[in-house]
SEMARBA-103163 format. One record per residue: residue number from 0; residue in three letters; z, x, y of N, C-alpha, C in turn. Coordinates in Angstrom, 2 decimals. Atoms other than C-alpha are relative to their C-alpha. Layout:
// residues N
<NUM "ALA" <Z X Y> <Z X Y> <Z X Y>>
...
This chain:
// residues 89
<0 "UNK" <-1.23 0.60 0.46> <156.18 118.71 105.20> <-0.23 -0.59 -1.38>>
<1 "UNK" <0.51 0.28 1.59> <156.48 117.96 101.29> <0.98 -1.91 -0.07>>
<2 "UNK" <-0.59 1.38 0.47> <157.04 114.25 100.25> <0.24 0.27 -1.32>>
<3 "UNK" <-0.17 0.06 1.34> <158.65 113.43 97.21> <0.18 -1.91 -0.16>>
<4 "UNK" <-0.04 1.14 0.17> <157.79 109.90 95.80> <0.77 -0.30 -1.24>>
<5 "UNK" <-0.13 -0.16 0.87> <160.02 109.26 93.58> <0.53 -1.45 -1.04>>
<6 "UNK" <-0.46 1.51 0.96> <161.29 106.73 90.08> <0.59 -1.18 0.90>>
<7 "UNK" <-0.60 0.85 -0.67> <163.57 105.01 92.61> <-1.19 -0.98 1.55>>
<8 "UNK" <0.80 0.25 -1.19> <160.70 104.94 95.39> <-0.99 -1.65 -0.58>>
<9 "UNK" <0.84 0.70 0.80> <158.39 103.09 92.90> <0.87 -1.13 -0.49>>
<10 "UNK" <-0.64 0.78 0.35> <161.22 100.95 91.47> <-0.09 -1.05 1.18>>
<11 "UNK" <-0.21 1.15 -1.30> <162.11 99.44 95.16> <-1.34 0.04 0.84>>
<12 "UNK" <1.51 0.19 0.04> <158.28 99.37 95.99> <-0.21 -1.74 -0.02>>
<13 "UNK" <0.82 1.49 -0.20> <156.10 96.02 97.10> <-1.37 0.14 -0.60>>
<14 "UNK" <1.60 -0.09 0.26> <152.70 96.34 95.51> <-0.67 -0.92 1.53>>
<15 "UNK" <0.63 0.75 -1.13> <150.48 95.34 98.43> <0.43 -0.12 1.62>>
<16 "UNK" <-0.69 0.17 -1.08> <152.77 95.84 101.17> <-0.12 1.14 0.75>>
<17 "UNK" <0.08 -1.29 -0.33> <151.68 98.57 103.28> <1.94 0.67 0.72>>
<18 "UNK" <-1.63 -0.49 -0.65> <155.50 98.87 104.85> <0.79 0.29 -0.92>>
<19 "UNK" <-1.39 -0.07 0.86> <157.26 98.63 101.95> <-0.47 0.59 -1.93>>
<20 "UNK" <0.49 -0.79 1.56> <155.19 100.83 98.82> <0.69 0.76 -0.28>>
<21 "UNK" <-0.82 -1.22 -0.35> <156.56 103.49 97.38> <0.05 1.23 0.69>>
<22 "UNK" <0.44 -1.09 -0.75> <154.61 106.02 99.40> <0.96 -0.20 1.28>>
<23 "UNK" <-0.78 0.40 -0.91> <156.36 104.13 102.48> <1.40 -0.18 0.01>>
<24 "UNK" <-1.51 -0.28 -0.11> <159.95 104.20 101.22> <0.21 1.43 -0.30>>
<25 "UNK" <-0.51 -1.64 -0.03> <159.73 107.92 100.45> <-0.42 0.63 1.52>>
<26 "UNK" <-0.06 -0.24 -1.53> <158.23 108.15 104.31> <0.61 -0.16 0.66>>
<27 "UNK" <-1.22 0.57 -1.12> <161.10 106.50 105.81> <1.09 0.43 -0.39>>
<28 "UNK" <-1.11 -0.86 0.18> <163.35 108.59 103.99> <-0.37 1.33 0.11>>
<29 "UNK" <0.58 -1.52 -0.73> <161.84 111.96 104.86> <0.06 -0.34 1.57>>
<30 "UNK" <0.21 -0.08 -1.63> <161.13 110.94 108.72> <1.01 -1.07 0.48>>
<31 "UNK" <-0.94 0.47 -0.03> <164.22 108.92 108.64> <-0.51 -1.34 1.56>>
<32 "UNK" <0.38 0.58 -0.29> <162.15 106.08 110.38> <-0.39 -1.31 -0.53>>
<33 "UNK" <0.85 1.00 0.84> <161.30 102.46 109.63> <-1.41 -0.58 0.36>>
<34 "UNK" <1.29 0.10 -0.48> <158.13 102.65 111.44> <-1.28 1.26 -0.87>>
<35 "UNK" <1.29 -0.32 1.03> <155.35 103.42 108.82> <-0.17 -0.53 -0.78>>
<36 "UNK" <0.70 1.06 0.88> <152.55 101.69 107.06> <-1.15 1.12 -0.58>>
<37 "UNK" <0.58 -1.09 0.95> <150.55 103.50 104.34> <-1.39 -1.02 -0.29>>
<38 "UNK" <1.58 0.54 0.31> <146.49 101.72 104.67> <-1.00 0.70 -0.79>>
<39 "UNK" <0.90 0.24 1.58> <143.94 101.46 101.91> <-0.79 -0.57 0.47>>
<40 "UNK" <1.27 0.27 -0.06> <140.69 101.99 102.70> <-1.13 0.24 -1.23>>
<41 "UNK" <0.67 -0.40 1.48> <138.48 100.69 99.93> <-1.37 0.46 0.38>>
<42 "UNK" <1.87 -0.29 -0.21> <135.00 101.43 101.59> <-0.13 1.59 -0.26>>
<43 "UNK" <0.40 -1.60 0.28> <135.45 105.21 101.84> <1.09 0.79 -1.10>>
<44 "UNK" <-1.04 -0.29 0.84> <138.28 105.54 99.48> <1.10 1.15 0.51>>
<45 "UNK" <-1.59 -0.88 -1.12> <141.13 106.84 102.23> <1.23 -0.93 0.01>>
<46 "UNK" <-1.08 0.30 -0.81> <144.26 106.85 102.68> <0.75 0.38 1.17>>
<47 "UNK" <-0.34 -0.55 -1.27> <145.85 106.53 106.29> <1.49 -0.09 -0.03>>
<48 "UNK" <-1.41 0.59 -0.11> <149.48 107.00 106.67> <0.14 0.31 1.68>>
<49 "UNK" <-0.91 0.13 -1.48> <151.38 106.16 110.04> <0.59 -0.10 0.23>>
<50 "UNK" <-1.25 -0.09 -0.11> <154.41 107.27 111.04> <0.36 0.37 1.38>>
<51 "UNK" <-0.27 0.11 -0.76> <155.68 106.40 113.78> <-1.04 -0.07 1.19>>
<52 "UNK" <1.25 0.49 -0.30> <152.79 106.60 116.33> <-0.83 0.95 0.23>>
<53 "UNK" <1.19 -1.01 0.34> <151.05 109.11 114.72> <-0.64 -0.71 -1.34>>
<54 "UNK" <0.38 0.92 1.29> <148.49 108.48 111.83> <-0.47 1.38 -0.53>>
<55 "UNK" <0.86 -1.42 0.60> <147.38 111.31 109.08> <-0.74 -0.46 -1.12>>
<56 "UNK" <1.31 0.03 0.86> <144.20 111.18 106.89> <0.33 0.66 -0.68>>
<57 "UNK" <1.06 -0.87 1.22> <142.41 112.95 104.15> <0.86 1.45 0.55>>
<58 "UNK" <-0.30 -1.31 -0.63> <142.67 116.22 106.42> <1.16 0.26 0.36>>
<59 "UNK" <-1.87 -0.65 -0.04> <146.33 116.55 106.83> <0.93 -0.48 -1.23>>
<60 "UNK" <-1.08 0.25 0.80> <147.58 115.30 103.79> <-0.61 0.82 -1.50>>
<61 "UNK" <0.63 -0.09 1.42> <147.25 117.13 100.34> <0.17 -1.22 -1.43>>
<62 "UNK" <0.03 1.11 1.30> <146.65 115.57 96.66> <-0.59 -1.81 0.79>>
<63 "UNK" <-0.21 1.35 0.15> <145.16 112.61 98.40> <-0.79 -0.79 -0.58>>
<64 "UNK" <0.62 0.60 1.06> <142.61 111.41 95.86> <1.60 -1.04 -0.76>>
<65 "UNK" <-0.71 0.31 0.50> <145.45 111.37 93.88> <1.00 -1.39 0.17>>
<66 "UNK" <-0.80 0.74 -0.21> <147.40 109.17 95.94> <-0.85 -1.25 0.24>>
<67 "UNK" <0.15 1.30 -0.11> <145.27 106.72 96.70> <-0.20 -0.77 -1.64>>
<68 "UNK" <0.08 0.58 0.88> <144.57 106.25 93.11> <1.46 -0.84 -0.83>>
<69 "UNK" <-1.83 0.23 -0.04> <148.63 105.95 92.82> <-0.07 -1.28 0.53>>
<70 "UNK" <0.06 0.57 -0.64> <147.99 103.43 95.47> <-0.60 -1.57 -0.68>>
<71 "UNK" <1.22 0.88 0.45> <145.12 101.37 93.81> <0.90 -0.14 -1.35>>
<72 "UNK" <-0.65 0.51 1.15> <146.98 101.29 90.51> <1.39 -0.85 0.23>>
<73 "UNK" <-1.80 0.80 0.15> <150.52 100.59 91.66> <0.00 -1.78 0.87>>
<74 "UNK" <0.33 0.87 -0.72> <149.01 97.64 93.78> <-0.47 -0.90 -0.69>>
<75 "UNK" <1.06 0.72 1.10> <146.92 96.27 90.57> <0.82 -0.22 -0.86>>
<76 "UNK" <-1.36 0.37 0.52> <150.52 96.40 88.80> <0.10 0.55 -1.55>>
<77 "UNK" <0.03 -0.36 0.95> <149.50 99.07 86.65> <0.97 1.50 -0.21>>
<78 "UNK" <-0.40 -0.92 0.21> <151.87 102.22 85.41> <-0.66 1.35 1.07>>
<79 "UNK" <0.27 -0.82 -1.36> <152.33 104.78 88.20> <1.31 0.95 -0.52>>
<80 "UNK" <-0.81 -1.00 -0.04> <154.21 108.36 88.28> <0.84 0.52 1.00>>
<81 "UNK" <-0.57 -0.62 -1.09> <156.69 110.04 90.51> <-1.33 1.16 0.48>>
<82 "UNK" <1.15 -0.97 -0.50> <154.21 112.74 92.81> <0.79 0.32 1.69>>
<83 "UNK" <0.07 -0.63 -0.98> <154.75 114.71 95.44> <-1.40 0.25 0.73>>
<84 "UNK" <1.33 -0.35 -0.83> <152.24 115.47 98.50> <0.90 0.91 0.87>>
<85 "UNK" <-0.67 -0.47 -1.23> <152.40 116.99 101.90> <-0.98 -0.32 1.16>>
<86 "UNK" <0.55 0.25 -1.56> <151.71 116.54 105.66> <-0.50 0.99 0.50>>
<87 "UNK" <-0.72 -0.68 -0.95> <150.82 118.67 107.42> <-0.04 -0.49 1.36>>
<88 "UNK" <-0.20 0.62 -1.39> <151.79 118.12 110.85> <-0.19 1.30 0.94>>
C-alpha cells in the first residue's frame, strides 16, 4: 500500500508525538483509523509503525532509512520534505 506524506501532513504534524507526526496523519488517512503510533528506535536506527494492532518494520516498509531520517529531523525541528513509502501488508 503506497503512503503519501504530504506539505499538509507535515504542516499539522507534532514533532515528538508518535500519534500525531506527519508519518501518523498520512496513516490515519490512508487506513482511515485513529489508532497508530509511528516509534523511533535510536539504538538500531528503526522505524516501527502500528496500525491498528498490527506493527510493520524495516521488512515491510520501503524507503525506510529515509524515513526515519525524515523522522529524526522533523523531531529536531529541522526542514523536512513531502515522501512517499509503502507497506506492504
Amino acid at each position: 500500500m503506497k503512503i503519501n506524506v504530504t506539505k499538509k501532513d507535515i504542516r499539522n504534524g507534532q514533532p515528538q508525538n508518535i500519534k500525531c507526526c506527519p508519518i501518523a496523519l498520512a496513516l490515519r488517512r490512508t487506513f482511515k483509523t485513529d489508532m497508530v503510533e509511528v516509534k523511533k528506535n535510536d539504538e538500531n536506527n528503526e522505524i516501527i509503525l502500528q496500525i491498528d494492532d498490527n506493527e510493520y518494520d524495516k521488512d515491510y516498509v520501503s524507503n525506510h532509512n529515509d524515513m526515519f531520517y525524515f523522522v529524526d529531523n522533523y523531531d529536531d525541528g529541522g526542514q523536512v520534505e513531502p515522501f512517499t513509502f509503502k507497506i506492504n501488508l
